[in-house]
C-alpha distance (Angstrom), angle and dihedral (degrees) to the residues before:
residue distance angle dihedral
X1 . . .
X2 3.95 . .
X3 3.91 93.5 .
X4 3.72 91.6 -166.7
X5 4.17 88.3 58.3
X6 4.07 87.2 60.1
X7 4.00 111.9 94.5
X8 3.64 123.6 -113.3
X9 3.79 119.9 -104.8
X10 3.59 90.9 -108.4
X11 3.78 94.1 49.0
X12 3.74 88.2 47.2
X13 4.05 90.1 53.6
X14 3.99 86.6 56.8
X15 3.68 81.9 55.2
X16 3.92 109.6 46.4
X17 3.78 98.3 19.8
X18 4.03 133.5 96.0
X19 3.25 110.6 -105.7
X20 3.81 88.5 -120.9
X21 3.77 91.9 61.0
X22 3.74 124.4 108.7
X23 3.86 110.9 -107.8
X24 3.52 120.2 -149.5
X25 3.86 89.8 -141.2
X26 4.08 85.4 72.5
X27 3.77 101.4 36.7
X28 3.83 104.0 143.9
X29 3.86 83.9 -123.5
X30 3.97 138.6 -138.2
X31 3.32 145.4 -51.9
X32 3.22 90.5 -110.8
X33 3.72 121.9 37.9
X34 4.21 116.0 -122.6
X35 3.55 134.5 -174.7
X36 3.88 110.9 -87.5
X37 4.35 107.2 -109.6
X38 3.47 120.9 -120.2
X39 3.41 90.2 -141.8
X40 3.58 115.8 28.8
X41 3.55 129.6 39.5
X42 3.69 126.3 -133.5
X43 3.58 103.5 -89.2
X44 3.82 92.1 48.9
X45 3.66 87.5 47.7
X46 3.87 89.0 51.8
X47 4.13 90.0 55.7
X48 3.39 96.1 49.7
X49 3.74 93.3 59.8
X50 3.18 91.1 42.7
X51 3.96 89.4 57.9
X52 3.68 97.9 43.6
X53 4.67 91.6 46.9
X54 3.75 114.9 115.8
X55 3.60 84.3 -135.2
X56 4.27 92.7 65.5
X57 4.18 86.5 47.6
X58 3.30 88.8 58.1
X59 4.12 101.6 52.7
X60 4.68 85.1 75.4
X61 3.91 84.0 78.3
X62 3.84 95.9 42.1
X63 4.02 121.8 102.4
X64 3.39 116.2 -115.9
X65 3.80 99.8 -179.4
X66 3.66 107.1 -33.8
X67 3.52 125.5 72.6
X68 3.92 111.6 -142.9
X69 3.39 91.5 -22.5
X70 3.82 121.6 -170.5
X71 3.51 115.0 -119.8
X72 4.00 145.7 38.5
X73 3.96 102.3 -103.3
X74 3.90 94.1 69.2
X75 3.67 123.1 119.6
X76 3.84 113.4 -106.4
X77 4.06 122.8 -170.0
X78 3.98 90.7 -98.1
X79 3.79 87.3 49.1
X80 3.17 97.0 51.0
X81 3.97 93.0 43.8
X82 3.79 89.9 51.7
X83 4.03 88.8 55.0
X84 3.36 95.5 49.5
X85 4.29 93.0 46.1
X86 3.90 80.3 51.9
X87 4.19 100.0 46.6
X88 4.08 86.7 39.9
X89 4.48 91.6 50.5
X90 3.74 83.5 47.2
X91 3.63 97.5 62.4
X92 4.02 96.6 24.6
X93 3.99 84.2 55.3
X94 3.96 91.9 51.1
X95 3.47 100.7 45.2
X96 4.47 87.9 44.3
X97 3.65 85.4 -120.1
X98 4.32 113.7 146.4
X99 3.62 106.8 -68.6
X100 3.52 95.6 -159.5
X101 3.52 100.7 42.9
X102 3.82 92.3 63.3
X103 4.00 95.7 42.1
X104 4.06 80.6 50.3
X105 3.51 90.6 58.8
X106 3.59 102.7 32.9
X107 4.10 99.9 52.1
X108 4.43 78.2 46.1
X109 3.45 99.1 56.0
X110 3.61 110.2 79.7
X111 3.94 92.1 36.7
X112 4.15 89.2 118.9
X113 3.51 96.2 45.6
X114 3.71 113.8 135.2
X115 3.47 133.8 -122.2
X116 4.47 107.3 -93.1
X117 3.61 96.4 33.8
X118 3.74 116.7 -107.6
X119 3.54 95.7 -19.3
X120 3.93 89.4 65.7
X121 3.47 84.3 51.3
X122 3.70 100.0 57.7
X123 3.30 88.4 51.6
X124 3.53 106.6 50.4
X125 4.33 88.5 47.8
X126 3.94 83.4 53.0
X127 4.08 89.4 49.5
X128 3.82 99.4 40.3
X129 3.56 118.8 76.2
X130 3.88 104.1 -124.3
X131 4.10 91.7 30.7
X132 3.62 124.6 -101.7
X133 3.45 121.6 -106.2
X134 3.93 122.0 -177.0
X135 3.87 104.2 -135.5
X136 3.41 91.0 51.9
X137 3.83 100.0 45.3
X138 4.41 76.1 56.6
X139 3.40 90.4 69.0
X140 3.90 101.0 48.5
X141 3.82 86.4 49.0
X142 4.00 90.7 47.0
X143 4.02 87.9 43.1
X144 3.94 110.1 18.6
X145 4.00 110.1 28.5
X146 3.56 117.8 31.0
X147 3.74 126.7 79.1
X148 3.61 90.3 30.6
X149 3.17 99.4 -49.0
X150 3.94 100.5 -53.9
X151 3.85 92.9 94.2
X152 3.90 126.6 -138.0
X153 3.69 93.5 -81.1
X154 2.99 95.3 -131.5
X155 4.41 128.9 -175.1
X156 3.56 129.4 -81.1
X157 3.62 91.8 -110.8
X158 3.65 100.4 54.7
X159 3.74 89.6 46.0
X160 3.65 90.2 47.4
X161 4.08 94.2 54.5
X162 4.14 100.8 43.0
X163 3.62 82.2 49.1
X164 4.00 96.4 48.6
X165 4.03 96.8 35.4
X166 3.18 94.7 110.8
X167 3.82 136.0 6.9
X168 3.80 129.1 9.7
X169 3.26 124.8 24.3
X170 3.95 125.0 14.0
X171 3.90 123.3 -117.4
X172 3.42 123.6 -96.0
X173 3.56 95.9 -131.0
X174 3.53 125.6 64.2
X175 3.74 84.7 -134.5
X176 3.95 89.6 66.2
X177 3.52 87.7 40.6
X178 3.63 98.6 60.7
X179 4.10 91.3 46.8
X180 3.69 84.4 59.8
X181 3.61 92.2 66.9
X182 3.79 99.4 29.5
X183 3.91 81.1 67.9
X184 3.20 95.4 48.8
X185 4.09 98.6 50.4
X186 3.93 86.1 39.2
X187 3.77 98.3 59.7
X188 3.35 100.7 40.2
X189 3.85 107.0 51.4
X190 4.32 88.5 36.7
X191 3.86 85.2 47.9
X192 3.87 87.5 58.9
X193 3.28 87.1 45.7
X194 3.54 95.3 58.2
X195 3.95 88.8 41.7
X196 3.89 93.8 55.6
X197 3.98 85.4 45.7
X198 4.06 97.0 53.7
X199 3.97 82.0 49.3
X200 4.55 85.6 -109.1
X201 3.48 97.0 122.1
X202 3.69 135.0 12.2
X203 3.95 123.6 -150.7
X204 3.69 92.8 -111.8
X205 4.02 86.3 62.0
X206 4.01 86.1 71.7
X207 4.15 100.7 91.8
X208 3.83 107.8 -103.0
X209 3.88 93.0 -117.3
X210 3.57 88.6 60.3
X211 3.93 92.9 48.9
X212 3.59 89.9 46.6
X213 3.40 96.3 55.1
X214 3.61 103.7 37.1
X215 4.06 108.8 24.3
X216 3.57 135.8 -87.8
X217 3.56 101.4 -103.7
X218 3.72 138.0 42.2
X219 3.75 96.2 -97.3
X220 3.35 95.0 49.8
X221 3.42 101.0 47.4
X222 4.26 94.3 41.1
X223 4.31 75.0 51.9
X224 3.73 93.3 52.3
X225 4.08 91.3 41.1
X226 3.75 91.1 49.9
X227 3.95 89.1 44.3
X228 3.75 83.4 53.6
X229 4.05 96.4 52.2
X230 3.72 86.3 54.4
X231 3.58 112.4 47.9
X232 4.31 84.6 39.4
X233 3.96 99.8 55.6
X234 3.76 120.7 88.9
X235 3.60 117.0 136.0
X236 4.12 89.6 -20.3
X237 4.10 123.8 45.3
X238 3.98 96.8 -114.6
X239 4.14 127.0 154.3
X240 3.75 102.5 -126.9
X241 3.43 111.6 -89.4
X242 3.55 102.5 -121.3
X243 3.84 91.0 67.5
X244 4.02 100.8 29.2
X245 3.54 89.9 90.6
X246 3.75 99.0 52.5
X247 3.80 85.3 50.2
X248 3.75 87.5 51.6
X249 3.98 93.6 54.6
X250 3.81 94.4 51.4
X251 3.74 90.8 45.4
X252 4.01 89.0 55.8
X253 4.25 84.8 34.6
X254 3.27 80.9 56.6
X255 4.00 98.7 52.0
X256 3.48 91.9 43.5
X257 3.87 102.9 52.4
X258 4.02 102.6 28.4
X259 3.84 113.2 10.8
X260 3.85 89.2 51.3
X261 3.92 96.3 30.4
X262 3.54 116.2 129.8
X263 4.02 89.0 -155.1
X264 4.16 89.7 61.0
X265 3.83 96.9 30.5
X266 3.99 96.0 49.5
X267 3.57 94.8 113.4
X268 3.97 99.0 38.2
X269 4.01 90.6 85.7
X270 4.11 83.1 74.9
X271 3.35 96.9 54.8
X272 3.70 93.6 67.7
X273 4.26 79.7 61.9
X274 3.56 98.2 49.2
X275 4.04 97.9 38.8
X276 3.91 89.4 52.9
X277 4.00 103.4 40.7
X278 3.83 84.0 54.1
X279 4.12 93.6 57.1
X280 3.42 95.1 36.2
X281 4.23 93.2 52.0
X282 3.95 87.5 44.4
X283 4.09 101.9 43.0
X284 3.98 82.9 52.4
X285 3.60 103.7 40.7
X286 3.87 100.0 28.2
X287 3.82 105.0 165.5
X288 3.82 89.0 71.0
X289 3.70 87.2 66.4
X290 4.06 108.7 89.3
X291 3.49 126.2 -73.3
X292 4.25 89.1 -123.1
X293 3.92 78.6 65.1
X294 3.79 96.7 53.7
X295 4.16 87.9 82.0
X296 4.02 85.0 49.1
X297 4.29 94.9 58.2
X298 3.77 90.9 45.7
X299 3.81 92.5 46.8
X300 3.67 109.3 30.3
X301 4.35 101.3 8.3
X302 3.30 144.6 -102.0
X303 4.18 98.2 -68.9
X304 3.96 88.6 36.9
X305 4.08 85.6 63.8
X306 3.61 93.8 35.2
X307 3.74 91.4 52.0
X308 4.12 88.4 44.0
X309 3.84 90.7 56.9
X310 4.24 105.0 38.8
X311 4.17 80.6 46.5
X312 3.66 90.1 52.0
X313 4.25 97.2 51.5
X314 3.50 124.8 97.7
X315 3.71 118.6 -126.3
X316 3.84 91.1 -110.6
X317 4.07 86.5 46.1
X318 4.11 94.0 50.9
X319 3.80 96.6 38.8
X320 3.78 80.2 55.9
X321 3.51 100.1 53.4
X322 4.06 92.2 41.2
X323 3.59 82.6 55.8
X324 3.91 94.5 54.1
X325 4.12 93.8 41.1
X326 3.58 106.2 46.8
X327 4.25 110.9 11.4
X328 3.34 105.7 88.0
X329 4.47 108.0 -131.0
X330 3.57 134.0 -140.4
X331 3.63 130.8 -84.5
X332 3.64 133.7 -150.5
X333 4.31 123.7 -172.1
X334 3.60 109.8 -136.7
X335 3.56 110.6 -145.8
């Protein structure tokens, strides 16, 4: 085979692609200007970075929903990140949108998750002065923190969609768009999931209407939502409107019965402990944080880094370090 007769990636976009999608060809670039690859274009580029960051390891020992909970089958953050990459290629792939622009995004958005889930969240936008709010703390990681501090540099686009998955404003690609709602559709039919499995809810809980109308399991209904994306886009992402609003009333079912459950959330009043002992210890003893976050305090502060590096822990990693700070240990007299 005469490799130089085979088309580039971005010529074969122009080829298979919508004419809507977002080519790599005209990405609006980085930061930093690179060296086109041979072999990749930008947007795969973009994933693989993504994939290889410390801050993607990290997400397997990150809540999702439950706290601690006991048992392998739970969501984590990188599970849940992986389902929503997969739901968001699905529809991407159907409507010849760019494939790897959405996995980019998708596999990036959770990057500045914190350590318990949303509840470690709450607490660290109460703590910080300015609030804390996860999507954006993704982009510092993606731009600021990894790599030494010199970030992945990674394209508009990508930026542009972790940024925009989830409140605010919408993407401006339809790529970013569609990740917004792949997240949505991905955490609340595995959160059920995860209900039904720690014995919270059970399937029949879900209102017959919705069950009827979307399925009576997760797959099924994940099937029907994806279905939905499809047949709904056109020049806008949309879920067809004759099934949005059934989607709608699980999503606030789901608020109502889990999210807000004291049964799941028992242990979440503790986080607001653990999150805030950890910045208060760091903003007043500051050289214990680690040297990577020296260049932080003298660019950004002292709570800027502190926030950075409590955001960045796994649960297992914080409870650790509460542990060491504040529970007093055992002591033995050698004689």
């Amino acid at each position: 085979m005469d490799v130089k007769a085979v088309p580039s990636w971005g010529e074969t976009e122009r080829l298979i692609l919508s004419p809507s999608a977002s080519f790599s060809d005209d990405s609006r670039g980085r930061e930093r200007p690179e060296e086109p690859s041979p072999y990749r274009t930008a947007y795969q580029r973009d994933r693989d970075r993504v994939l290889h960051c410390k801050s993607f390891r990290r997400l397997k020992h990150k809540t999702q929903v439950f706290l601690a909970p006991e048992g392998d089958h739970y969501r984590t953050r990188l599970t849940h990140t992986l389902e929503v990459a997969q739901i968001a290629r699905t529809i991407a792939r159907a409507l010849r949108l760019n494939e790897d622009l959405t996995e980019a995004i998708a596999l990036a958005h959770d990057l500045g998750h914190t350590p318990f889930g949303h509840a470690g969240e709450r607490s660290l936008d109460t703590i910080m002065p300015g609030g804390f709010r996860h999507y954006e703390q993704s982009v510092r990681v993606v731009e600021r923190l990894e790599n030494d501090g010199v970030g992945l540099n990674l394209t508009w686009e990508v930026r542009d969609g972790i940024l925009c998955h989830t409140k605010g404003q919408i993407a401006a690609t339809l790529e970013g768009q569609i990740v917004r709602w792949a997240d949505r559709i991905a955490y609340v039919n595995h959160d059920m999931d995860d209900a039904i499995r720690a014995d919270v809810l059970q399937e029949t809980d879900i209102p017959s209407a919705i069950r009827e109308h979307l399925g009576n399991s997760c797959t099924a209904r994940i099937d029907s939502l994806v279905t939905a994306m499809i047949e709904g886009s056109g020049d806008t992402v949309a879920m067809a409107p004759e099934t949005e609003p059934f989607f709608l009333q699980l999503h606030d079912f789901m608020y109502e019965h889990l999210y807000l459950n004291q049964k799941a959330k028992s242990e979440e009043g503790k986080v607001d402990g653990i999150m805030s002992r950890l910045f208060e210890y760091y903003v007043h003893n500051p050289d214990r944080l680690p040297n990577e976050f020296a260049r932080i305090r003298e660019q950004d502060g002292v709570e800027q880094a502190v926030c950075d590096y409590v955001a960045g822990m796994t649960d297992n990693f914080a409870l650790q370090t509460y542990h060491e700070l504040y529970v007093p240990r055992g002591w033995s007299v050698i004689l």
